[in-house]
Phi, psi and omega in degrees: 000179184264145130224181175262162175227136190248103199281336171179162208305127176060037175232075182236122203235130179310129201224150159252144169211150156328122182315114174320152181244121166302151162270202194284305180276009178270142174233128180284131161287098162275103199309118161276290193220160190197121207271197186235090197279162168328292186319295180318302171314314168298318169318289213313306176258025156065034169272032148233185201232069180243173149286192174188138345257170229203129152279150167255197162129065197229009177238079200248171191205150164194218194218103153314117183222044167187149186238133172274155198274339164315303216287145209246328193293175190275323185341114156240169183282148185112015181280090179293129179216188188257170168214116190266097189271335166287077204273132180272152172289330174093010151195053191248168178316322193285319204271000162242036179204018153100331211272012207302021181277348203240028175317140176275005214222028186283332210228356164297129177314134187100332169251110197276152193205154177067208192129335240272294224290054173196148191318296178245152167223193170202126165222195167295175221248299163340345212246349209236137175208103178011191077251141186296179149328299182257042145235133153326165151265355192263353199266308196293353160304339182243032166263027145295269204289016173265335192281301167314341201262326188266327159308320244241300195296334200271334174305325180258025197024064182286115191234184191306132160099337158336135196234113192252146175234129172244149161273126153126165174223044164247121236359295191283340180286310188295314160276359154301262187007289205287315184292331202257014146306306199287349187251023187043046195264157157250140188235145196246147167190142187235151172187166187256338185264122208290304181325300189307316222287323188322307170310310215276285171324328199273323179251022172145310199297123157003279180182104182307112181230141201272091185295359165273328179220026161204138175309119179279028162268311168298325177280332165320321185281316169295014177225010158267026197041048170059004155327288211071180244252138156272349173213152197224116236237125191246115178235006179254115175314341199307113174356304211291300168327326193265311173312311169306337185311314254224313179298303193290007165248181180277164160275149185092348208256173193255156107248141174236084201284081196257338167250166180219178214250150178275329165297174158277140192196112180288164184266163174249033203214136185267123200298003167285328187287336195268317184293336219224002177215007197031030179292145181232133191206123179238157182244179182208136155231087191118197153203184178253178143311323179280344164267351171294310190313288188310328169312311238235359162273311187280319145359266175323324176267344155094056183238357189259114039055082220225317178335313177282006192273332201296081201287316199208066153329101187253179191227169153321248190002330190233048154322284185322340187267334205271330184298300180286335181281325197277032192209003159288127190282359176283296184019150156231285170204144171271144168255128151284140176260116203280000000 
Protein backbone atom coordinates (compact mmCIF):
# COMPACT_ATOMS: atom_id res chain seq x y z
CA UNK A 1 0.00 0.00 0.00
CA UNK A 2 0.92 4.01 -0.14
CA UNK A 3 1.52 5.54 2.35
CA UNK A 4 3.11 9.07 2.86
CA UNK A 5 6.08 9.84 4.95
CA UNK A 6 7.39 12.80 6.09
CA UNK A 7 11.33 12.05 6.83
CA UNK A 8 12.37 15.58 8.01
CA UNK A 9 10.71 18.91 7.71
CA UNK A 10 9.52 19.72 4.33
CA UNK A 11 11.11 16.26 2.76
CA UNK A 12 7.51 14.43 2.30
CA UNK A 13 7.68 11.45 0.46
CA UNK A 14 5.66 8.30 -1.12
CA UNK A 15 6.90 4.79 0.36
CA UNK A 16 4.81 1.22 -0.55
CA UNK A 17 4.65 -0.66 2.27
CA UNK A 18 2.86 -3.59 3.46
CA UNK A 19 -0.75 -3.59 4.22
CA UNK A 20 -0.80 -3.88 8.16
CA UNK A 21 -1.61 -7.17 9.81
CA UNK A 22 -4.40 -6.62 12.47
CA UNK A 23 -4.44 -8.13 15.97
CA UNK A 24 -6.93 -9.81 17.45
CA UNK A 25 -8.65 -6.72 18.97
CA UNK A 26 -7.86 -4.24 16.05
CA UNK A 27 -9.70 -3.37 12.89
CA UNK A 28 -8.31 -2.71 9.57
CA UNK A 29 -9.60 0.70 7.81
CA UNK A 30 -9.27 1.56 4.19
CA UNK A 31 -8.65 5.55 4.75
CA UNK A 32 -11.24 7.50 2.54
CA UNK A 33 -10.19 11.12 3.42
CA UNK A 34 -7.77 13.25 5.72
CA UNK A 35 -7.43 16.67 6.15
CA UNK A 36 -4.56 18.63 6.19
CA UNK A 37 -4.70 20.45 9.73
CA UNK A 38 -2.52 23.30 11.33
CA UNK A 39 -0.56 20.22 13.02
CA UNK A 40 0.27 18.60 9.87
CA UNK A 41 1.54 21.97 8.49
CA UNK A 42 3.91 22.06 11.66
CA UNK A 43 5.10 18.96 11.35
CA UNK A 44 5.65 19.86 7.95
CA UNK A 45 7.66 22.51 8.34
CA UNK A 46 9.19 21.43 11.57
CA UNK A 47 8.05 23.96 14.32
CA UNK A 48 7.46 20.96 16.48
CA UNK A 49 9.51 18.60 18.45
CA UNK A 50 8.66 14.74 16.96
CA UNK A 51 10.36 12.53 15.90
CA UNK A 52 10.95 11.82 12.06
CA UNK A 53 9.66 9.71 10.28
CA UNK A 54 6.64 10.09 10.89
CA UNK A 55 3.24 9.55 8.70
CA UNK A 56 1.05 12.43 9.74
CA UNK A 57 -2.30 12.74 9.02
CA UNK A 58 -5.09 12.19 12.54
CA UNK A 59 -8.27 14.03 11.33
CA UNK A 60 -9.26 10.83 8.69
CA UNK A 61 -12.22 8.97 7.64
CA UNK A 62 -12.60 5.32 5.96
CA UNK A 63 -14.31 1.96 5.60
CA UNK A 64 -13.76 -0.75 7.86
CA UNK A 65 -12.73 -3.82 5.89
CA UNK A 66 -11.48 -6.46 8.52
CA UNK A 67 -12.58 -7.12 11.93
CA UNK A 68 -10.28 -8.73 14.85
CA UNK A 69 -11.71 -11.61 16.22
CA UNK A 70 -11.37 -9.96 19.84
CA UNK A 71 -13.72 -6.65 18.97
CA UNK A 72 -16.91 -6.96 21.06
CA UNK A 73 -18.39 -4.01 18.97
CA UNK A 74 -21.09 -4.48 16.49
CA UNK A 75 -18.65 -2.57 14.06
CA UNK A 76 -18.38 -5.25 10.49
CA UNK A 77 -16.43 -4.55 7.84
CA UNK A 78 -18.11 -2.30 5.22
CA UNK A 79 -18.82 0.13 8.21
CA UNK A 80 -17.91 3.96 7.51
CA UNK A 81 -16.54 5.32 10.17
CA UNK A 82 -14.68 8.38 11.85
CA UNK A 83 -11.23 7.88 13.30
CA UNK A 84 -9.54 9.22 16.13
CA UNK A 85 -5.70 9.05 15.32
CA UNK A 86 -4.40 11.03 18.24
CA UNK A 87 -3.83 8.02 20.45
CA UNK A 88 -3.26 8.09 24.29
CA UNK A 89 -1.20 5.48 26.35
CA UNK A 90 -3.83 4.95 28.91
CA UNK A 91 -1.53 5.62 31.45
CA UNK A 92 -0.14 8.90 32.75
CA UNK A 93 -2.27 10.59 35.32
CA UNK A 94 -4.60 12.64 32.71
CA UNK A 95 -5.59 9.56 30.70
CA UNK A 96 -6.97 7.85 34.17
CA UNK A 97 -8.39 10.77 35.32
CA UNK A 98 -10.77 11.72 32.47
CA UNK A 99 -8.18 14.48 30.74
CA UNK A 100 -6.89 12.14 28.41
CA UNK A 101 -6.46 15.37 25.68
CA UNK A 102 -3.87 16.60 27.96
CA UNK A 103 -2.28 12.73 27.79
CA UNK A 104 1.73 13.25 28.51
CA UNK A 105 2.83 10.46 26.46
CA UNK A 106 0.86 11.69 22.97
CA UNK A 107 3.65 12.35 20.61
CA UNK A 108 6.32 10.29 22.13
CA UNK A 109 8.10 7.64 19.95
CA UNK A 110 6.52 4.34 20.83
CA UNK A 111 3.03 5.44 21.50
CA UNK A 112 1.96 5.10 17.86
CA UNK A 113 -0.07 8.11 17.03
CA UNK A 114 -1.41 9.89 13.81
CA UNK A 115 -1.19 7.29 10.45
CA UNK A 116 -3.70 9.28 8.41
CA UNK A 117 -1.77 10.38 5.02
CA UNK A 118 -2.09 6.54 3.99
CA UNK A 119 -4.17 3.81 2.35
CA UNK A 120 -4.79 1.36 5.16
CA UNK A 121 -4.44 1.69 9.07
CA UNK A 122 -5.08 -0.54 11.98
CA UNK A 123 -6.20 0.80 15.06
CA UNK A 124 -8.01 -0.24 17.86
CA UNK A 125 -11.71 -0.83 18.21
CA UNK A 126 -11.71 2.33 20.52
CA UNK A 127 -10.58 4.38 17.84
CA UNK A 128 -13.35 4.07 15.14
CA UNK A 129 -16.38 5.70 15.74
CA UNK A 130 -19.84 4.66 13.37
CA UNK A 131 -21.28 6.69 10.87
CA UNK A 132 -24.48 7.47 9.66
CA UNK A 133 -25.88 7.42 5.86
CA UNK A 134 -25.75 11.12 5.79
CA UNK A 135 -22.31 11.98 6.45
CA UNK A 136 -19.42 11.49 3.48
CA UNK A 137 -16.27 10.18 4.48
CA UNK A 138 -15.03 13.64 3.12
CA UNK A 139 -17.67 15.55 5.73
CA UNK A 140 -16.46 12.93 8.52
CA UNK A 141 -12.72 13.82 8.13
CA UNK A 142 -13.83 16.95 10.41
CA UNK A 143 -15.05 15.22 13.71
CA UNK A 144 -11.64 15.70 14.64
CA UNK A 145 -11.22 19.50 14.90
CA UNK A 146 -15.57 20.16 15.51
CA UNK A 147 -14.52 17.43 18.56
CA UNK A 148 -11.77 20.42 19.47
CA UNK A 149 -13.72 22.81 18.70
CA UNK A 150 -16.90 21.44 21.44
CA UNK A 151 -13.48 21.15 24.30
CA UNK A 152 -13.05 24.27 23.78
CA UNK A 153 -16.97 25.57 24.14
CA UNK A 154 -17.10 23.26 27.32
CA UNK A 155 -13.68 24.95 28.65
CA UNK A 156 -15.56 28.43 29.13
CA UNK A 157 -19.29 26.55 30.06
CA UNK A 158 -21.03 28.07 27.33
CA UNK A 159 -24.40 27.50 28.38
CA UNK A 160 -27.93 28.33 26.79
CA UNK A 161 -28.80 32.22 26.01
CA UNK A 162 -25.51 33.25 26.33
CA UNK A 163 -23.49 35.71 24.08
CA UNK A 164 -20.04 34.59 22.41
CA UNK A 165 -17.57 36.55 20.37
CA UNK A 166 -15.40 34.38 18.56
CA UNK A 167 -12.04 35.78 16.95
CA UNK A 168 -10.77 34.55 13.45
CA UNK A 169 -13.98 32.99 11.05
CA UNK A 170 -11.68 30.27 9.71
CA UNK A 171 -11.83 26.66 9.67
CA UNK A 172 -11.83 26.56 13.19
CA UNK A 173 -13.72 29.79 13.93
CA UNK A 174 -16.66 28.51 11.62
CA UNK A 175 -16.91 25.50 13.48
CA UNK A 176 -16.89 26.81 16.91
CA UNK A 177 -19.84 29.13 15.34
CA UNK A 178 -21.65 26.10 14.51
CA UNK A 179 -20.92 23.95 17.81
CA UNK A 180 -21.88 26.97 19.89
CA UNK A 181 -25.03 27.31 17.97
CA UNK A 182 -26.04 24.34 18.93
CA UNK A 183 -25.27 24.69 22.73
CA UNK A 184 -28.09 28.00 22.27
CA UNK A 185 -25.32 30.48 22.76
CA UNK A 186 -25.67 33.87 19.94
CA UNK A 187 -22.67 34.36 18.47
CA UNK A 188 -20.61 37.36 17.43
CA UNK A 189 -17.55 36.97 14.98
CA UNK A 190 -14.72 39.19 13.73
CA UNK A 191 -12.50 38.64 11.17
CA UNK A 192 -11.24 40.78 8.57
CA UNK A 193 -11.64 38.93 5.07
CA UNK A 194 -15.35 39.84 3.97
CA UNK A 195 -15.76 36.00 2.32
CA UNK A 196 -14.91 34.48 5.41
CA UNK A 197 -17.18 37.23 7.58
CA UNK A 198 -19.81 36.32 4.82
CA UNK A 199 -19.76 32.33 5.41
CA UNK A 200 -20.05 33.13 9.17
CA UNK A 201 -23.44 34.92 8.65
CA UNK A 202 -24.56 32.49 5.99
CA UNK A 203 -24.25 29.74 8.84
CA UNK A 204 -25.51 31.37 11.84
CA UNK A 205 -23.69 34.32 13.11
CA UNK A 206 -25.29 37.39 14.44
CA UNK A 207 -23.46 39.40 13.25
CA UNK A 208 -19.83 39.52 11.29
CA UNK A 209 -17.45 42.27 12.41
CA UNK A 210 -14.40 43.38 10.29
CA UNK A 211 -12.03 44.22 13.30
CA UNK A 212 -9.77 46.29 10.36
CA UNK A 213 -12.19 49.31 10.69
CA UNK A 214 -14.38 48.43 14.00
CA UNK A 215 -13.45 47.61 17.62
CA UNK A 216 -15.00 44.50 17.64
CA UNK A 217 -15.37 45.25 21.73
CA UNK A 218 -17.43 48.17 21.29
CA UNK A 219 -19.57 46.84 18.74
CA UNK A 220 -20.45 43.88 21.21
CA UNK A 221 -21.17 46.11 23.80
CA UNK A 222 -23.40 47.90 21.56
CA UNK A 223 -25.62 44.66 21.35
CA UNK A 224 -25.13 44.01 24.51
CA UNK A 225 -26.52 46.76 26.55
CA UNK A 226 -22.96 48.03 26.83
CA UNK A 227 -22.28 44.20 29.09
CA UNK A 228 -20.34 42.35 26.30
CA UNK A 229 -19.96 39.02 25.51
CA UNK A 230 -19.87 36.09 28.30
CA UNK A 231 -17.48 34.11 26.75
CA UNK A 232 -14.73 35.14 24.30
CA UNK A 233 -13.26 32.55 21.93
CA UNK A 234 -9.46 33.20 19.82
CA UNK A 235 -9.15 31.18 17.38
CA UNK A 236 -7.07 33.66 15.23
CA UNK A 237 -3.02 34.21 15.96
CA UNK A 238 -3.36 37.86 15.21
CA UNK A 239 -2.05 40.08 18.10
CA UNK A 240 -4.90 42.03 17.90
CA UNK A 241 -7.71 38.89 18.96
CA UNK A 242 -5.70 38.57 22.28
CA UNK A 243 -5.86 42.63 22.73
CA UNK A 244 -9.87 42.74 21.92
CA UNK A 245 -10.30 40.04 24.70
CA UNK A 246 -10.67 42.18 27.91
CA UNK A 247 -12.59 45.07 25.73
CA UNK A 248 -15.23 42.55 24.48
CA UNK A 249 -16.60 40.40 28.05
CA UNK A 250 -18.67 41.01 30.57
CA UNK A 251 -17.80 40.89 34.05
CA UNK A 252 -18.07 37.47 35.13
CA UNK A 253 -16.53 36.54 31.43
CA UNK A 254 -14.67 33.83 30.15
CA UNK A 255 -11.62 33.62 27.66
CA UNK A 256 -10.54 31.04 25.83
CA UNK A 257 -6.88 30.89 23.78
CA UNK A 258 -7.76 28.24 21.62
CA UNK A 259 -5.39 28.99 19.40
CA UNK A 260 -1.72 28.99 19.58
CA UNK A 261 1.39 31.39 18.94
CA UNK A 262 4.72 30.49 17.23
CA UNK A 263 5.99 33.61 19.61
CA UNK A 264 5.60 34.64 23.15
CA UNK A 265 2.67 36.52 23.43
CA UNK A 266 1.58 38.10 26.63
CA UNK A 267 -1.87 38.87 27.95
CA UNK A 268 -2.56 42.53 27.75
CA UNK A 269 -4.41 42.80 31.05
CA UNK A 270 -3.61 43.87 34.48
CA UNK A 271 -4.17 41.37 37.42
CA UNK A 272 -6.20 43.62 39.22
CA UNK A 273 -8.46 43.64 36.54
CA UNK A 274 -9.07 39.90 36.37
CA UNK A 275 -8.89 39.93 39.95
CA UNK A 276 -11.81 42.97 40.33
CA UNK A 277 -14.17 41.57 37.19
CA UNK A 278 -13.53 37.60 37.79
CA UNK A 279 -12.51 36.77 34.29
CA UNK A 280 -11.46 33.52 34.00
CA UNK A 281 -8.97 32.59 31.07
CA UNK A 282 -8.25 29.50 29.95
CA UNK A 283 -6.58 27.46 27.16
CA UNK A 284 -7.79 24.15 25.10
CA UNK A 285 -5.90 21.48 23.96
CA UNK A 286 -7.14 18.45 22.19
CA UNK A 287 -10.04 16.60 22.90
CA UNK A 288 -11.23 13.60 24.84
CA UNK A 289 -13.50 10.66 23.44
CA UNK A 290 -16.36 11.89 24.72
CA UNK A 291 -16.28 15.04 22.43
CA UNK A 292 -15.15 12.80 19.06
CA UNK A 293 -18.73 11.03 20.08
CA UNK A 294 -20.49 14.41 20.16
CA UNK A 295 -18.58 15.52 17.09
CA UNK A 296 -19.69 12.27 14.91
CA UNK A 297 -23.33 13.00 16.38
CA UNK A 298 -23.90 16.66 15.71
CA UNK A 299 -22.23 15.42 12.20
CA UNK A 300 -25.27 13.31 12.13
CA UNK A 301 -28.25 15.41 13.14
CA UNK A 302 -27.25 17.59 10.26
CA UNK A 303 -26.39 20.44 13.21
CA UNK A 304 -22.29 20.94 11.56
CA UNK A 305 -22.04 22.41 8.17
CA UNK A 306 -18.78 21.21 7.07
CA UNK A 307 -19.17 21.52 2.88
CA UNK A 308 -18.27 25.21 2.67
CA UNK A 309 -14.92 24.44 4.51
CA UNK A 310 -13.79 21.98 1.85
CA UNK A 311 -11.15 24.47 -0.21
CA UNK A 312 -9.10 21.45 -2.32
CA UNK A 313 -9.09 17.75 -2.66
CA UNK A 314 -5.52 16.50 -3.29
CA UNK A 315 -4.01 13.04 -3.61
CA UNK A 316 -0.77 11.25 -3.03
CA UNK A 317 0.91 12.28 -6.00
CA UNK A 318 0.31 16.25 -5.48
CA UNK A 319 0.96 16.42 -1.70
CA UNK A 320 3.44 18.59 -1.87
CA UNK A 321 0.95 21.14 -3.78
CA UNK A 322 -1.94 20.02 -1.38
CA UNK A 323 1.07 21.22 1.57
CA UNK A 324 1.01 24.87 -0.11
CA UNK A 325 -2.52 25.22 -0.56
CA UNK A 326 -3.47 24.26 3.20
CA UNK A 327 -0.67 26.78 4.36
CA UNK A 328 -2.35 29.43 1.92
CA UNK A 329 -4.25 32.25 3.65
CA UNK A 330 -7.70 31.85 1.50
CA UNK A 331 -7.52 28.09 2.61
CA UNK A 332 -10.34 26.51 4.85
CA UNK A 333 -8.75 22.79 4.85
CA UNK A 334 -7.41 20.96 2.14
CA UNK A 335 -8.68 17.10 2.37
CA UNK A 336 -6.17 14.05 0.95
CA UNK A 337 -7.95 11.46 -0.65
CA UNK A 338 -6.23 8.16 0.21
Amino acid sequence: MKVLVLEAPEKIKIREVEKPEIGKDELLVKLGYCGICTLEVRLYRGDMEIYYPIIPGHEASGIVVEKGEQVLSAIEPGTKVALDLVTRCNECYYCRSGKSNMCENRFKKGNRVLGGFAEYISVKSTQVFPLPDSISLSEAAFAEPIACCIRSLKNIDVTLAEDILIAGAGPMGIMHLQAALCMGARVFISDPDKNRRKLAEELGACLAIDPATENPGEVVREHTGGRGVDGYIITSPAPEALEHAFEAIARDGRVNIYTSYNERAALPVDANTLHRNEYLITGSEGRTEHDFLQAVRLLGFGKVNVKPLISKITDFENIEEGMKAAMSNGTYRVLLKA
